[in-house]
C-alpha positions as CSV (number, residue, x, y, z in Angstrom):
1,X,-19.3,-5.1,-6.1
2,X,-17.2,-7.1,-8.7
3,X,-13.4,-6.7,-9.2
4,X,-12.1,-5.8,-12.3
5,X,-8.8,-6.8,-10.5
6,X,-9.7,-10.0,-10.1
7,X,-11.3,-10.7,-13.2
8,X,-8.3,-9.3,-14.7
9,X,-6.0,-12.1,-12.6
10,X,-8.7,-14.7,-13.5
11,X,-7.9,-13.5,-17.3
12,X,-4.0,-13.3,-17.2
13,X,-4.3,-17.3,-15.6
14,X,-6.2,-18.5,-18.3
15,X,-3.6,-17.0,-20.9
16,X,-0.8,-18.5,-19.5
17,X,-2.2,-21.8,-19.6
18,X,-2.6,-21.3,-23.2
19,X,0.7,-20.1,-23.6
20,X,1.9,-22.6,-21.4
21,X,3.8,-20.7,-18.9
22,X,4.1,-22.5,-15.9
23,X,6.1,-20.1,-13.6
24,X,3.9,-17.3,-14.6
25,X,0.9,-20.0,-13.8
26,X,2.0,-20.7,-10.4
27,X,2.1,-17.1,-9.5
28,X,-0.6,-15.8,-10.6
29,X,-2.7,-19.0,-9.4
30,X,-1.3,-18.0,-5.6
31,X,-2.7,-14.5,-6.3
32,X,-5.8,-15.9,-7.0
33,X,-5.6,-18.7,-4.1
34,X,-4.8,-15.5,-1.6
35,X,-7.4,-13.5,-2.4
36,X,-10.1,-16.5,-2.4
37,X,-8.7,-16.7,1.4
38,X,-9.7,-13.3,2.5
39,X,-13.0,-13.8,0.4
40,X,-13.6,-16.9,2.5
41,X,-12.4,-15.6,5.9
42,X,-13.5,-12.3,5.8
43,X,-17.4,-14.0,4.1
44,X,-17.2,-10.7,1.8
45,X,-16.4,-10.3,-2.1
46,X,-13.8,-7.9,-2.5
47,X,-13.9,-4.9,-4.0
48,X,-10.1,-4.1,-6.5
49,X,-9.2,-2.0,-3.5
50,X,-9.6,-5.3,-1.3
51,X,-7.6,-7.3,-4.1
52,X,-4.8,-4.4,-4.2
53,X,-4.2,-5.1,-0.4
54,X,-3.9,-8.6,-0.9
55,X,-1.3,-8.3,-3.8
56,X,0.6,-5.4,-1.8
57,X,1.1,-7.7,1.2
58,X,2.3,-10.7,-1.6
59,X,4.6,-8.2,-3.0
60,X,5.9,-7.2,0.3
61,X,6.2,-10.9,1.7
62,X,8.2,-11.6,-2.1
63,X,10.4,-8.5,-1.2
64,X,11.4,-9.7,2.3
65,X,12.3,-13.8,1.7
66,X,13.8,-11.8,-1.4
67,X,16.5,-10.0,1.4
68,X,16.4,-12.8,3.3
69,X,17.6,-15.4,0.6
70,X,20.5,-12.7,-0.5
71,X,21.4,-12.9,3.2
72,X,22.0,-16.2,3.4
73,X,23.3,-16.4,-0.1
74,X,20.6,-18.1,-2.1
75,X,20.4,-16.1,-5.4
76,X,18.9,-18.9,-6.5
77,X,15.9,-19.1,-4.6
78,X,16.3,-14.8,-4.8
79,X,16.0,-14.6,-8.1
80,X,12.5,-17.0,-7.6
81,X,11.3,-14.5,-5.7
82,X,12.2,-11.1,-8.0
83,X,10.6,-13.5,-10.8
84,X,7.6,-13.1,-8.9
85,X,7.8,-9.5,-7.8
86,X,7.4,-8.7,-11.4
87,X,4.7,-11.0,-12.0
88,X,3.1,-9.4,-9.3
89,X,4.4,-5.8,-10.4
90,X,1.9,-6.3,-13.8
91,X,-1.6,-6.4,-11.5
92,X,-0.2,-3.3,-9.5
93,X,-0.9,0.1,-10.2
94,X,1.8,2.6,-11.3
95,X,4.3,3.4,-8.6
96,X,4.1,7.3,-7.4
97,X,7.8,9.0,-7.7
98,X,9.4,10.8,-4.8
99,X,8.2,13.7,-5.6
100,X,4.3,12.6,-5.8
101,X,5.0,11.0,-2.6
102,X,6.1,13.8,-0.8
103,X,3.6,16.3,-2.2
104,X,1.1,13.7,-0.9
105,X,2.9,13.8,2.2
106,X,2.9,17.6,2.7
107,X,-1.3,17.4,1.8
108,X,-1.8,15.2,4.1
109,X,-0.3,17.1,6.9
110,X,-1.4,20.0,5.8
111,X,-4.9,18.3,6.2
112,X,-4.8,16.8,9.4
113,X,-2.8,20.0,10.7
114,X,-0.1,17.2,12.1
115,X,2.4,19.0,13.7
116,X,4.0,16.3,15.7
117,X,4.9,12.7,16.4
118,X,1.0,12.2,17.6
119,X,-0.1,13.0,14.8
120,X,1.4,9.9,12.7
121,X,-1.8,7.9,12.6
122,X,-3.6,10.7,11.4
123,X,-1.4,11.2,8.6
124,X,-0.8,7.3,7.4
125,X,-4.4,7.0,7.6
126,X,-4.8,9.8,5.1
127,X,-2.6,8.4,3.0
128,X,-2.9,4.6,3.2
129,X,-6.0,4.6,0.6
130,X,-4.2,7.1,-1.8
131,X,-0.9,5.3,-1.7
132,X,-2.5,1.8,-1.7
133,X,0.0,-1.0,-3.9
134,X,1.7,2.7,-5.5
135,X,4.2,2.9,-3.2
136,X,5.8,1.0,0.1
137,X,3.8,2.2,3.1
138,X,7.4,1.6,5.2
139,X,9.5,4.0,3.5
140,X,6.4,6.6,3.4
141,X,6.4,6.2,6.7
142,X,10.1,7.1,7.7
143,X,9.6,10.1,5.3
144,X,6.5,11.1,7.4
145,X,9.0,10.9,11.0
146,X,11.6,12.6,9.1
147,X,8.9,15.6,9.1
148,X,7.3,15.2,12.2
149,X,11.0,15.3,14.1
């Protein structure tokens, strides 16, 4: 149960030491480093579902010290971080649009027959695996209370 993911990060670090790109390096070398932890914590090999998860939480750690350096007026140390985002962004799959979204929204509900606020775990847990590194899980799920309410 191999990861083309991860052979596919393992790939992308050993061309930018070639081409000598150091930032890129560093980033990609912390993807690596991450998923190695859950590999080692968990005692599993994970599976490019696995490695997505892993890269979806670094994204979404990037995208809140990202807010948090604009807050306190870093742009410096902001612009670090969106540096990374995009490095990031390349082992991601491609982001659903609104409209995707919500269709996949409507499915689900129509699925799990959710009808109310009860019903919200039944619904994310639908979706989670379909939506998995394509879109932000927070912002699906305001759009799943704004149709529950």
């Amino acid at each position: 149960m191999s990861s083309e993911l991860k052979a596919q990060l393992t790939a992308s670090m050993k061309d930018a030491m070639k081409a000598k790109e150091k930032e890129r390096l560093v980033v990609i070398r912390s993807m690596l480093a991450a998923v190695k932890q859950v590999e080692i914590d968990n005692r599993i090999e994970l599976d490019d579902a696995g490695v997505l998860a892993v890269l979806d939480k670094a994204m979404k750690q990037r995208r809140d010290a990202q807010q948090q350096y604009m807050d306190a007026d870093r742009q410096d140390l902001a612009d670090q971080e969106a540096f990374e985002m995009t490095v990031i962004q390349d082992f991601m799959p491609q982001a659903l649009t609104e409209d995707e979204i919500n269709k996949l929204i409507d499915d689900a509900m129509a699925e799990t027959g959710a009808s109310s606020m009860q019903d919200m775990g039944k619904v994310m847990g639908q979706l989670k695996p379909q939506m998995q590194g394509r879109a932000d899980m927070g912002e699906v799920s305001k759009l799943i209370k704004a149709k529950l309410s």
